[in-house]
C-alpha positions as CSV (number, residue, x, y, z in Angstrom):
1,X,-78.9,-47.4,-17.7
2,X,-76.5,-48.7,-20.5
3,X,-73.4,-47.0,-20.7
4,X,-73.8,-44.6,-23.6
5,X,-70.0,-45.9,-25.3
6,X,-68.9,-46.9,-28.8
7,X,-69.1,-50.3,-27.4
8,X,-72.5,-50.6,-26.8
9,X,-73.8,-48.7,-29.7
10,X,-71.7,-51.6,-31.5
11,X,-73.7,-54.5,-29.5
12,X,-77.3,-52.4,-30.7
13,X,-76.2,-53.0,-33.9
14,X,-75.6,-55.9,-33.9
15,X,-79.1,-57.1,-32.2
16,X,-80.5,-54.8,-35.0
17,X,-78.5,-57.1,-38.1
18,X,-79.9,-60.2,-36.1
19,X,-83.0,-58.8,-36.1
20,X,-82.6,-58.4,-40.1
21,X,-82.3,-54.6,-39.8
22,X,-79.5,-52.6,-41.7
23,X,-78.4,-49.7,-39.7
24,X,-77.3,-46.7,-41.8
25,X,-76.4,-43.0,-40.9
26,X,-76.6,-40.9,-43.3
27,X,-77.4,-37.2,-43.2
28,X,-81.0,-36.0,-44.6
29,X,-84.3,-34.3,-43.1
30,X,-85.2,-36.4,-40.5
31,X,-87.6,-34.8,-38.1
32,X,-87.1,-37.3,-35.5
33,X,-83.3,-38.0,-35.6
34,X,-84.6,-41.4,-37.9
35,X,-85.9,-42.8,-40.5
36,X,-87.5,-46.5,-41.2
37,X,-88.2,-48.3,-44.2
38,X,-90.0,-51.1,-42.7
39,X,-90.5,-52.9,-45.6
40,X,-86.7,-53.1,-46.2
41,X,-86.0,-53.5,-42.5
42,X,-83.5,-50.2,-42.7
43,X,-83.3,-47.9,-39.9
44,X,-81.6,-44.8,-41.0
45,X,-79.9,-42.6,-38.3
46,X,-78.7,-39.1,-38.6
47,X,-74.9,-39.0,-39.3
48,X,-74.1,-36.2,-37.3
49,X,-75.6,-37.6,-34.1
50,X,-73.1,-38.5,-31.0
51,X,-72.6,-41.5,-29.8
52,X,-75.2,-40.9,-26.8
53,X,-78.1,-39.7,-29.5
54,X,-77.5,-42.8,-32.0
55,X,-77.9,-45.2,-28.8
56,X,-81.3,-43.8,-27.5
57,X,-82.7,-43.5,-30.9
58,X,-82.0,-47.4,-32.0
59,X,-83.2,-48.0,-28.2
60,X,-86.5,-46.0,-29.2
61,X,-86.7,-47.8,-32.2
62,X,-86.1,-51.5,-30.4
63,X,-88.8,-51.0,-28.1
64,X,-91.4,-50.2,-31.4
65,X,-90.1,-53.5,-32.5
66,X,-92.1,-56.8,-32.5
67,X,-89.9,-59.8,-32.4
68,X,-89.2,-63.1,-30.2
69,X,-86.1,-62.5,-28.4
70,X,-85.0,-66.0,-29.0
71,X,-84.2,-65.3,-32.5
72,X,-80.9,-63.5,-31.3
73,X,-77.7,-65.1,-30.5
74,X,-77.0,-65.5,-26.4
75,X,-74.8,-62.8,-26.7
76,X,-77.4,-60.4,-27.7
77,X,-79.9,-61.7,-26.4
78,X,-78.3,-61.2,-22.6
79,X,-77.6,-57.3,-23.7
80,X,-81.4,-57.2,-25.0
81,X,-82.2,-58.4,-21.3
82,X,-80.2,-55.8,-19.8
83,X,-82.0,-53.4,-21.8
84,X,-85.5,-54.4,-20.3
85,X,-84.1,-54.1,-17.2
86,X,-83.2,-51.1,-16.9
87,X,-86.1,-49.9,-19.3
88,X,-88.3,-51.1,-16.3
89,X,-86.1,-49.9,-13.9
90,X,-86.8,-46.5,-15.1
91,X,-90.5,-46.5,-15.3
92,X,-90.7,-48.0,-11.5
93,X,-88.8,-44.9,-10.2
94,X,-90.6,-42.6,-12.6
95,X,-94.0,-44.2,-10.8
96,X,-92.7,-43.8,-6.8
């Protein structure tokens, strides 16, 4: 799992601008936490989530997302890798 700090939620947005995605939080009735508007590429994220909630929702939302991950910089892209990692992780010990 990816520690759920200030840090990381900074690295998820920036793999989201890489991506071409604005991130916003903003408050509003959001029955899911979120909002997209695709065809602006925005995601917009409850403001009066933690730390902990706005990093599972934008992971929720990255794994909806179609993209090659060679569009991001090495940087993110290594993060992105971690993330698939221990996405998989998870489901193998949900499985056993």
């Amino acid at each position: 799992m990816i520690n759920l700090t200030k840090h990381s939620l900074q690295k998820l947005e920036v793999l989201f601008q890489e991506l071409g995605y604005v991130v916003r939080y903003e408050k509003g009735n959001f029955n899911s936490g979120y909002c997209m508007v695709e065809d602006r590429n925005i995601v917009i994220i409850n403001k009066f989530y933690e730390t902990d909630a706005r990093i599972n929702v934008l992971l929720d939302i990255l794994q909806s997302l179609d993209f090659e991950p060679g569009v991001l910089s090495e940087k993110s892209g290594k993060f992105y890798l971690r993330i698939l990692q221990h996405a998989g992780g998870e489901e193998d010990e949900a499985e056993q």
